[in-house]
C-alpha positions in Angstrom: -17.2 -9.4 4.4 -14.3 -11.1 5.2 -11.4 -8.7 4.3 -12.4 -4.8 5.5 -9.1 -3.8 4.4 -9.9 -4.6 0.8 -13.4 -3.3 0.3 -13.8 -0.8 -2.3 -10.6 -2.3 -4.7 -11.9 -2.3 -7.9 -12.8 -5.8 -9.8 -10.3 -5.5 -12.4 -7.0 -4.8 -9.9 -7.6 -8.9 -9.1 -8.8 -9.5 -12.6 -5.8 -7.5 -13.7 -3.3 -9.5 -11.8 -5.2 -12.3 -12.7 -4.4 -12.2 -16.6 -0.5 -11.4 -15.8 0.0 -14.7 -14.2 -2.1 -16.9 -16.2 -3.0 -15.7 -19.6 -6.6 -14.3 -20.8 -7.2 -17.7 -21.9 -5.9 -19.3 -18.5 -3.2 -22.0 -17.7 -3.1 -25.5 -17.2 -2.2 -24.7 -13.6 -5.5 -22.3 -13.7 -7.5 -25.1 -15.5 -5.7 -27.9 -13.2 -5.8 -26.7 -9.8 -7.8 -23.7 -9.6 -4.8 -21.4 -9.0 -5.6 -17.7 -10.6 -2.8 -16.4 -9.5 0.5 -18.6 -9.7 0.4 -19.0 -5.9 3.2 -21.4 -4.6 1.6 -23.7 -1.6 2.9 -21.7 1.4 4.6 -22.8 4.4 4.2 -20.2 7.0 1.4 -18.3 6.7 -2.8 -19.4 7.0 -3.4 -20.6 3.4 -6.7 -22.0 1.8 -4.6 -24.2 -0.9 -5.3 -27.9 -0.4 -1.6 -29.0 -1.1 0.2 -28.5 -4.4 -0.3 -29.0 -8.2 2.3 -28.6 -11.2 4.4 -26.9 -8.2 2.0 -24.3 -7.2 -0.6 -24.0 -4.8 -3.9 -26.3 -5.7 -7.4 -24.9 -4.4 -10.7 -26.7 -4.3 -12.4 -23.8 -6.5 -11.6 -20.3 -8.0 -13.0 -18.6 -5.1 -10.8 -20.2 -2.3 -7.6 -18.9 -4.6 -9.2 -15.8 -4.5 -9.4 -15.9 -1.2 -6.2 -16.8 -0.3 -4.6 -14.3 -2.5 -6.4 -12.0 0.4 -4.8 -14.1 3.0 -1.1 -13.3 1.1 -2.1 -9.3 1.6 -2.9 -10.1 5.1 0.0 -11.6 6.3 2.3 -9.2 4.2 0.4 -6.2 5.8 -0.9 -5.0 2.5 -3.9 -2.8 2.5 -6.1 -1.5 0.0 -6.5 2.6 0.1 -8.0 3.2 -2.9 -5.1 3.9 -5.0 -4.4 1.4 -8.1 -0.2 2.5 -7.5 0.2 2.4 -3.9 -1.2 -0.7 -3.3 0.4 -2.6 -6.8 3.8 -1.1 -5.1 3.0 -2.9 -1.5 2.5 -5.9 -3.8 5.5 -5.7 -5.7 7.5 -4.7 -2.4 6.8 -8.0 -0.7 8.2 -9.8 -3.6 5.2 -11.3 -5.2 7.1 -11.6 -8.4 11.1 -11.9 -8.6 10.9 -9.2 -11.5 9.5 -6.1 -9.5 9.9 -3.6 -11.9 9.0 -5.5 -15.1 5.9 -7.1 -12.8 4.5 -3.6 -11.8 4.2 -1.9 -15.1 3.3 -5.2 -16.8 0.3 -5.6 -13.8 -0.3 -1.5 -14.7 -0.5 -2.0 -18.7 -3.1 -4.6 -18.3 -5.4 -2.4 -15.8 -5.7 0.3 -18.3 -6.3 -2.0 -21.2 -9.4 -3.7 -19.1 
């Protein structure tokens, strides 16, 4: 309901991106503060993180990180269009990760093994 630009984007893209950054078994800063997605607290942008834990973003529940991972694609312009590639490249073009390359087929390998 609240992000039109993403409806339609298949579970396991999040879930996918979701094991990259924090294990299939989780993290202690998944366990800790809610964070699915190694999220630092940010500074410019609308956020739904409620300060900062182990260095990253903390949230009150899983779904608020979800969320706010949404809030990242909205203020970085990033759309889904129902391609798996294109919109892993718009993520990995606005820096999500410092290791773009490595990040993107890493993020890939893990959507075709779920």
């Amino acid at each position: 309901v609240f992000f039109p630009s993403h409806w339609g984007m298949p579970y396991k893209v999040l879930k996918s991106q979701s094991i990259l950054e924090i294990g299939k078994s989780g993290s202690n800063i998944s366990r800790e503060c809610n964070n699915l997605f190694g999220m630092k607290h940010p500074i410019k942008r609308d956020t739904m993180s409620s300060g900062t834990c182990r260095g990253h973003a903390k949230y009150v529940s899983i779904f608020a990180s979800i969320y706010d991972r949404f809030l990242w694609d909205k203020y970085n312009g990033i759309k889904w269009n129902g391609k798996k590639l294109d919109y892993i490249g718009q993520v990995v073009r606005q820096r999500y990760n410092p290791n773009p390359v490595g990040y993107a087929a890493a993020w890939v390998d893990i959507i075709s093994q779920n």
